[in-house]
N, C-alpha and C positions, 0 to 999 in steps of 0.2 A: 531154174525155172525156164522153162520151155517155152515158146508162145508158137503159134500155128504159121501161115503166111498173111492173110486178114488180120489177125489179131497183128502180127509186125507190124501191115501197112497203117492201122489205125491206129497203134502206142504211136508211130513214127509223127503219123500227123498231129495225136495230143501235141506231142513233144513240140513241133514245130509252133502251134498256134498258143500254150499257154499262156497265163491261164482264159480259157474258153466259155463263155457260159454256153450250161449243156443243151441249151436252141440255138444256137450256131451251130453247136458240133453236128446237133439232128440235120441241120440244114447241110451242111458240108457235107453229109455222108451220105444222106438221098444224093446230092450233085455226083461227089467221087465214085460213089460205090453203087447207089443205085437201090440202095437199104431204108427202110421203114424205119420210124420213129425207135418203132420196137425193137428192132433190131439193132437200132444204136446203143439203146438203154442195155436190154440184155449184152452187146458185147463190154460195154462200157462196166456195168457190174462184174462182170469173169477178171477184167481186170482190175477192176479196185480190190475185187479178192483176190486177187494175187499181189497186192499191196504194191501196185506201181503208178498207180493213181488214186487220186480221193474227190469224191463230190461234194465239194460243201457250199452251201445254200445254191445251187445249179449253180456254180463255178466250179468248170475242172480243174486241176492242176496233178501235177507229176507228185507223188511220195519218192521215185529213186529218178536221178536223170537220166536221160539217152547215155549219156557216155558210161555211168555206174551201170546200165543195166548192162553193156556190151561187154566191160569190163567184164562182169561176173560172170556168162556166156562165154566169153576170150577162157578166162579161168577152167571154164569147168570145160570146155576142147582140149585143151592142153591136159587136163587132169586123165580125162577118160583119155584120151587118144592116142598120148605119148607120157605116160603115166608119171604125171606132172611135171615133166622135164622140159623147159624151155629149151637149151640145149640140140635134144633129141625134137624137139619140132622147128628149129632154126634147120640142122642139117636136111628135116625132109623136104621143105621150102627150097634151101640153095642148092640141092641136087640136080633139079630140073632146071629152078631159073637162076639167072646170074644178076647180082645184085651192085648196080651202076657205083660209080665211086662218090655219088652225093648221097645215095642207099647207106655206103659204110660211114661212110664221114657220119652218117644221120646217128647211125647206129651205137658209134663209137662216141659219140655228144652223151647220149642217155647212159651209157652205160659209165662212162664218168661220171656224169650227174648224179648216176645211182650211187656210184661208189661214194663221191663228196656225202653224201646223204645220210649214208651208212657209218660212218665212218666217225 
């Protein structure tokens, strides 16, 4: 699931402000963005159809969090781009830049953690 650059900046602020009722959010988006009531509603509905938020009685809230949606996004770059090799998108990453020794130490913590996990 895709979303545009508005569609980002506006899940980004759901995110932040849950749950919102949706005359605030109207309010908040005339300030930030400079958008009509309507304008709210309509982008407001594109994404509950895309099932990342839900309206209930005029309170927003999230159906997936910030962090599961980036997740799934992280996922599906790595799937298209480096045809789903974590691996192969590690090497194109430290090719150009070099990764401080609190970067590996970081690195080398999770992937332990993974393993205990797995295991």
């Amino acid at each position: 699931m895709k979303l545009g650059e508005m569609e980002t900046k506006f899940a980004e602020l759901i995110w932040k402000m849950e749950p919102i009722p949706s005359g605030s959010l109207v309010k908040i988006c005339e300030s930030e963005f400079n958008w009509k009531k309507s304008t709210t509603y309509t982008m407001l509905k594109r994404l509950c159809n895309k099932n990342l938020f839900q309206n209930n009685n005029g309170t927003v809230t999230s159906v997936i969090t910030q962090e599961e949606y980036y997740a799934v996004q992280s996922r599906e770059f790595v799937n298209t781009s480096f045809g789903g090799s974590l691996p192969k998108l590690f090497v194109a990453f430290t090719s150009k830049n070099k990764l401080s020794k609190a970067e590996i130490d970081e690195l080398q913590r999770m992937i332990d953690e993974y393993k205990e996990d797995t295991l």
